[in-house]
N, C-alpha and C positions, 0 to 999 in steps of 0.2 A: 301820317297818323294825326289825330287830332290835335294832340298836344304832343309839342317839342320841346326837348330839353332845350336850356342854355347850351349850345356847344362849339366848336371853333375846330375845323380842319387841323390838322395836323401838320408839324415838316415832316422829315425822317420817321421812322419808326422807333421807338424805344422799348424796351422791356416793359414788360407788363409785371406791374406788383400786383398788390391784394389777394397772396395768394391762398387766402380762405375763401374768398368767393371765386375758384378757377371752374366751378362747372359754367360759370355765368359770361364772365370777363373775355374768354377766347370764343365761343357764342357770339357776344354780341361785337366783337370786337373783327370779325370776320365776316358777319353774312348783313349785319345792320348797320353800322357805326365806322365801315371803313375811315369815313369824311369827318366824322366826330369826333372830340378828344374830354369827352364826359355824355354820361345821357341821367337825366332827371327818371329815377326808381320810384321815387313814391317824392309828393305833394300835397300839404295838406296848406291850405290859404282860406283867409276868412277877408271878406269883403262891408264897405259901407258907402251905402249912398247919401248924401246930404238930401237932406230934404228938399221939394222942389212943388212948385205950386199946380195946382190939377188946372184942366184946361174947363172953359167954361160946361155945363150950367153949375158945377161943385165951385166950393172958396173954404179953399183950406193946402194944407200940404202933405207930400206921402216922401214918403224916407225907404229906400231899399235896403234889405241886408243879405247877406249870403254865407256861403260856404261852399267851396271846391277842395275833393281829394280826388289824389290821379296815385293806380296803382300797375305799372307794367310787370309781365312775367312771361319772359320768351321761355320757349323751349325749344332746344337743337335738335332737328332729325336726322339731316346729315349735314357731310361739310360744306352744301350748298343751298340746304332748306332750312327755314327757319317756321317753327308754329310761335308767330308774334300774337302774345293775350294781354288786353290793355282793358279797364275800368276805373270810371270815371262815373263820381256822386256831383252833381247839385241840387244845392238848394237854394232859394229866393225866396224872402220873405218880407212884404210891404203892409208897412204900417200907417197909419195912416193920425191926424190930428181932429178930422173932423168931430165935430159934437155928437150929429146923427149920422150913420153910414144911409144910404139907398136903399132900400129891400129891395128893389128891381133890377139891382149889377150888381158884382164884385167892384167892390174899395180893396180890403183886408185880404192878402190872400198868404198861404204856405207852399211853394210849390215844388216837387223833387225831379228830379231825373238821374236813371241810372242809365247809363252808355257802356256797352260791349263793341269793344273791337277784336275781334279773332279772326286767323287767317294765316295764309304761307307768304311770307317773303322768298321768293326765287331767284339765285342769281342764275345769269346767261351765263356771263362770261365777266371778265373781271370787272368790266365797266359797264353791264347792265345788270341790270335787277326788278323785276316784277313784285308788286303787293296787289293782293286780293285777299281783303276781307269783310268776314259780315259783320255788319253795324246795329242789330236790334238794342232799339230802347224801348225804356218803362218810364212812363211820366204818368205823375199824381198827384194830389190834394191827399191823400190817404186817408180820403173822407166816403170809401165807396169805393175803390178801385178793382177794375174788373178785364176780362181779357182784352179790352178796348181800348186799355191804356198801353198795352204793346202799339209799337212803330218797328218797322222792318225795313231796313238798308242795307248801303255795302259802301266799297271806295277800292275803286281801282286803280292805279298807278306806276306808269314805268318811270323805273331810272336809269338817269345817265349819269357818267362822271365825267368831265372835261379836262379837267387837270387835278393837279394837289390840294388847289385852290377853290373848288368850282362843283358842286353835285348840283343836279337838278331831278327833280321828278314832274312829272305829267299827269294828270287823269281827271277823275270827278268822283265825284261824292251822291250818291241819290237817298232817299230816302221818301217813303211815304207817311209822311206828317198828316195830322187832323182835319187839316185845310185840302189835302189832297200831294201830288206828286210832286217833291223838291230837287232839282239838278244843282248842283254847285260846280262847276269847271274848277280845278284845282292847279297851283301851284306851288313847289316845293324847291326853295332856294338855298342850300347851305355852303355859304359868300364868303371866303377870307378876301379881303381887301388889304390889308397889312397884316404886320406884328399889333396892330391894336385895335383895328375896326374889323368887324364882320356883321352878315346879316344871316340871319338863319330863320325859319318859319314855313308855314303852310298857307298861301296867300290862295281865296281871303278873308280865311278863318282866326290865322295868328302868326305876327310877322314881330321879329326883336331885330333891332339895331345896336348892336352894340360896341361899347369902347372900355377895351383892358387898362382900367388906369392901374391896376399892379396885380400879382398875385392871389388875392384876396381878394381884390375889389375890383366888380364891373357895374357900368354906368349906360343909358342909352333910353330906349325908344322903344313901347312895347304896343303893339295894336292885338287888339281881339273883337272878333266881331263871328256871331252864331245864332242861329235861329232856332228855336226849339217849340213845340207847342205838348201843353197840359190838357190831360181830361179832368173833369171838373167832376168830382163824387159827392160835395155839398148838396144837403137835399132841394135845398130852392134854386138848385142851379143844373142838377143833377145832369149830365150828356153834354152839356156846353166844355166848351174848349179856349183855351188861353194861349195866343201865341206871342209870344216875347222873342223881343227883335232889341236889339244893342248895337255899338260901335264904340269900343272902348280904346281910347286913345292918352294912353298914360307916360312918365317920365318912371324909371324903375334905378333901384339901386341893391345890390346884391353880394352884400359879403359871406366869404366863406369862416364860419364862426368857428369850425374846430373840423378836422378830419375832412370826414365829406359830406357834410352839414351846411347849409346855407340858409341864410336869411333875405328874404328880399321885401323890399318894400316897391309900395305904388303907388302916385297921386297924379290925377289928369281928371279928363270929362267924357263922363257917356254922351254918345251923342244918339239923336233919333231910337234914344228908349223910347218900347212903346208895353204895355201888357193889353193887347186886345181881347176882351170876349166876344165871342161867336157861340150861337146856338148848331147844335151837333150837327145840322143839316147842312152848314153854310158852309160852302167849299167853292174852291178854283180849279179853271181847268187845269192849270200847268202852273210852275215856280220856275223860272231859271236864274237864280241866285236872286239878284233884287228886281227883278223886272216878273211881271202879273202878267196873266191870261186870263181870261175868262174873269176876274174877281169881281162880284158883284153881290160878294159879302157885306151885312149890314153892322156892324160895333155896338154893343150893346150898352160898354162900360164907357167912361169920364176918361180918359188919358192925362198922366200929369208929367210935366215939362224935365227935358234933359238936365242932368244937373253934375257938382263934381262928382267923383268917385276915388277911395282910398283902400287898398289891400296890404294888407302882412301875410307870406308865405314863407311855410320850412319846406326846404324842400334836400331831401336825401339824393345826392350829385353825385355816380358814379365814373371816376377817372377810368379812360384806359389806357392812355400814352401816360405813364411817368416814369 
């Protein structure tokens, strides 16, 4: 799935507490999360870009800001299907210092997107597992938005388990973006390496490194990187499309504040931010993750330079080994 909790394989098995939430816990604790020992329920993180300077013919600087909530809600059908339902809000929003904006591009922009993931996780048998789900988004300006702003995907995925230690999944991600057809190859790592490192993520969309320095507190290595593209409902812009590209390469620090509550912090650098405008006609033949076909798309806007980035995230950490 898109987004993955912080989590950590498990030794032995233990009893499972929380026994208010048992429709949820034995669910997910069986058909998703064998390898897991916590999954991230809901996320809400606000984001900040430093300011960073536009690239020529503009002279001035643009400052990003954001907002991400991540809401998952399986439901069990049987003891071997799971109907996994995942949404997920951004927003972007760049500001900008210049005196006069261009009237002939986007400087100043608002941008949304809502992401659906629904679909069955299947297992085989004890050490495989199937996902297939569909992926439609809604991206907007919410200046004009109209059936155009749908995109329609999926992501398919087998797993495997190797040992105690060790799950991996396989597949790709496609999606029909504004620019035209996007393939992503995907992989899905969840790594115990000791008692205190592991790596866990969906590479390479978002991949964490981390190290248990106690109970409460983990420390480590967080990459995100996504492609997404906006329809543009502005009247003077009207049918044009924005596609923002990122590689977010951050240090993250995450205490558990009370219960199953957590706090996480982030400070690093976007790298090869870009927000491009294109008029509604300009498209590619093909995407295969960062490599072009056919692109003979023209940029209509200014791009301004990669710069740091910092987030603060709550994010609600559901245990299921305690």
């Amino acid at each position: 799935m898109i987004h993955g909790g912080l989590v950590r394989p498990p030794g032995p098995e233990k009893e499972i507490g929380m026994r208010n939430l048992l429709l949820i816990v034995p669910l997910l604790y069986s058909t998703v999360a064998a390898a897991q020992s916590s999954i991230d329920l809901f996320t809400l993180s606000g984001m900040y870009g430093f300011p960073s300077s536009y690239t020529p013919p503009l002279d001035g600087k643009a400052g990003e800001s954001g907002i991400l909530t991540n809401l998952k809600a399986p439901v069990k059908l049987s003891d071997k299907t799971l109907f996994y339902n995942d949404l997920t809000y951004f927003m972007y929003n760049i500001d900008t210092d210049l005196d006069t904006e261009p009237v002939e591009y986007l400087t100043s922009m608002r941008l949304h997107a809502f992401i659906i993931q629904t679909g069955i996780v299947q297992s085989l048998s004890d050490r495989n597992k199937i996902q297939l789900l569909l992926v439609p988004r809604y991206t907007t300006d919410f200046k004009g938005s109209d059936r155009k702003s749908w995109q329609w995907g999926g992501i398919g995925l087998y797993e495997r388990r190797f040992n105690d230690r060790l799950l991996m999944r396989y597949g790709a991600l496609f999606n029909m973006e504004l620019f035209g057809p996007l393939v992503v190859p995907l992989i899905y790592a969840d790594w115990q390496w000791n008692e205190r490192w592991s790596m866990v993520g969906l590479f390479p969309i978002n991949l964490k490194i981390n190290y248990k320095v106690s109970e409460r507190l983990v420390t480590g290595l967080s990459h995100f990187g996504f492609i997404t593209t906006y329809r543009i409902g502005q009247e003077e812009f009207r049918g044009d499309y924005v596609e923002r590209n990122s590689i977010d390469e951050t240090l993250f620090v995450r205490w558990r504040i009370g219960g199953n509550l957590h706090l996480e912090t982030r400070l690093g650098y976007s790298l090869a931010r870009v927000y491009e405008q294109y008029a509604e006609g300009e498209k590619m033949d093909f995407r295969l993750s960062i490599f072009r076909f056919g692109d003979e798309r023209v940029q209509k806007n200014a791009d301004f330079n990669s710069g740091a980035i910092a987030s603060v995230r709550l994010v609600y950490s559901l245990p299921l080994n305690q």
